[in-house]
VOKE-267763 format. One record per residue: x, y, z of N, C-alpha, C in turn. Coordinates in steps of 0.02 Angstrom, whole numbers, plus 50000, padded with zeros to 5 digits. Each point is the difference from the previous one (the first is absolute). Layout:
<koltis>
XYZXYZXYZ
...
</koltis>
This chain:
<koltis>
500135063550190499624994449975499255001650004
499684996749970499215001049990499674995450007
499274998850013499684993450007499574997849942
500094996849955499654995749930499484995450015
499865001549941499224993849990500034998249951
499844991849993499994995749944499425001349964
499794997749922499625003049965499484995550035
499824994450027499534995650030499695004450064
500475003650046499945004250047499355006349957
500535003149975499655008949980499334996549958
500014994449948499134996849983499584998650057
500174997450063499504999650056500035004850035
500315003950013499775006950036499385004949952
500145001849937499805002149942499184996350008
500044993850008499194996950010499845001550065
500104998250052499745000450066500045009450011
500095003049961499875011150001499394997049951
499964998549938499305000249981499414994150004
500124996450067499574996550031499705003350045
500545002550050499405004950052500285008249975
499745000549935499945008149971500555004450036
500524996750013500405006850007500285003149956
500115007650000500265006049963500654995749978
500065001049915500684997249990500555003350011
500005007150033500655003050003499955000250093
499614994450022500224999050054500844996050012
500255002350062500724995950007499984994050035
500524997650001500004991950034500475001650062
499855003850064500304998850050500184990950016
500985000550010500074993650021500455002350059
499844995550072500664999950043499844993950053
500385000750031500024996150069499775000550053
499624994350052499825001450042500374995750055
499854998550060500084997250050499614992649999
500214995650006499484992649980500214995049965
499524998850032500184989349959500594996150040
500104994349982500404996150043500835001049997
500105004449938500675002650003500005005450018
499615005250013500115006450022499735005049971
500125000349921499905005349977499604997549942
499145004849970499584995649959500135006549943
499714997649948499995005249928499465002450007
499915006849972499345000850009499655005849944
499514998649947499935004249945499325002850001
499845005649985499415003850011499935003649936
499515004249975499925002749957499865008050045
500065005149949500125005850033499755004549965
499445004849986499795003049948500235008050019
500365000750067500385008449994500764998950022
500334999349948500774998950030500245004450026
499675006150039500155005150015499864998650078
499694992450025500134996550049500644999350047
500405000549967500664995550020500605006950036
500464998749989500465003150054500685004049902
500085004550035500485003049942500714995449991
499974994850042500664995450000499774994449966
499264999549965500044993349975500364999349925
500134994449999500104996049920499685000149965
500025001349922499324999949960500504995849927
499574996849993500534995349935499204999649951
500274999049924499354996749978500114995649958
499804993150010500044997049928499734994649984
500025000949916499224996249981499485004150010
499865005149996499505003849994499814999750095
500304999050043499674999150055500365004150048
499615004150027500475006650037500104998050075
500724998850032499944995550049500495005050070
499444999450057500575005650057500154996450051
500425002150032500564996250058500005003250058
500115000750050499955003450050500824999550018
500355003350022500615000850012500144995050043
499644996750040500514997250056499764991549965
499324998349960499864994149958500564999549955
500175005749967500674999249928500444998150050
500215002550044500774996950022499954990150011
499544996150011499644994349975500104996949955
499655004049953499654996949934500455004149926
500555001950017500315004549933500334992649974
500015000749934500004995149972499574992749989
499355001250020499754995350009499394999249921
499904994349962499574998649938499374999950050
499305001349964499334998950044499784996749930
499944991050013499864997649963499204994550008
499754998549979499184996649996500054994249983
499644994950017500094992949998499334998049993
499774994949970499194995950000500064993350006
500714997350014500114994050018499864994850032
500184994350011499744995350053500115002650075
500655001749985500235003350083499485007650028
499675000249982499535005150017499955005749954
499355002049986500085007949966500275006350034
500125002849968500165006750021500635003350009
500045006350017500655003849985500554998350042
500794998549972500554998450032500475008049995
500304998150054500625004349992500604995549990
500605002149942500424998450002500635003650032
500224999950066500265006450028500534997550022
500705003849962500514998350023500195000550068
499905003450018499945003150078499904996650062
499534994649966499724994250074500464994850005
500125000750071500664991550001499494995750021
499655001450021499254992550036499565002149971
499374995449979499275000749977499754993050027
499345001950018499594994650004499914995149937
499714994550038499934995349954499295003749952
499625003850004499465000249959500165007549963
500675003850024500195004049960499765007050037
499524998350047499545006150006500585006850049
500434995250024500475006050043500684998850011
500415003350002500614998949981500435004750081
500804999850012500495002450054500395003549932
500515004050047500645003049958500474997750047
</koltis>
């Protein structure tokens, strides 16, 4: 399985790289950290040498948006949509991740 982005997602990533000038063939490191009131928080960075990362990561791309995983974040997040919201319920990026049996109420962190 692989991790997707909605076309609302890959349009706000796409603006916020040429808001603060980043290289467009920079990648979208995504994984997991330790945090938040469920345990585990999302966490996305931009990365301009993917030559950063570990020879075990994930590399998926789509929508024009080149996106890496860290091996022990994919076991997490495989299968998960990275989708964008501007809604009443707050802006900003959701995960839709099959993977989580608990999430906080504000979405920000999720259990397995």
């Amino acid at each position: 399985m692989s991790i997707s982005i909605t076309d609302r997602a890959a349009e706000r990533i796409k603006q916020i790289r040429d808001e603060q000038k980043i290289a467009e063939d920079a990648i979208l490191r995504v994984g997991v950290v330790s945090g938040g009131c469920s345990g585990l928080t999302y966490d996305l960075e931009f990365d301009s040498d993917p030559e950063n990362g570990d020879e075990e990561d994930q590399q998926f791309k789509d929508k024009g948006i080149h996106l890496v995983v860290d091996m022990r974040s994919f076991l997490y997040l495989s299968g998960t949509e990275l989708d964008y919201t501007d809604g009443l319920n707050g802006e900003g990026f959701h995960f839709h991740n099959p993977n989580a049996n608990r999430t906080c109420s504000c979405g920000e962190s999720f259990s397995i």
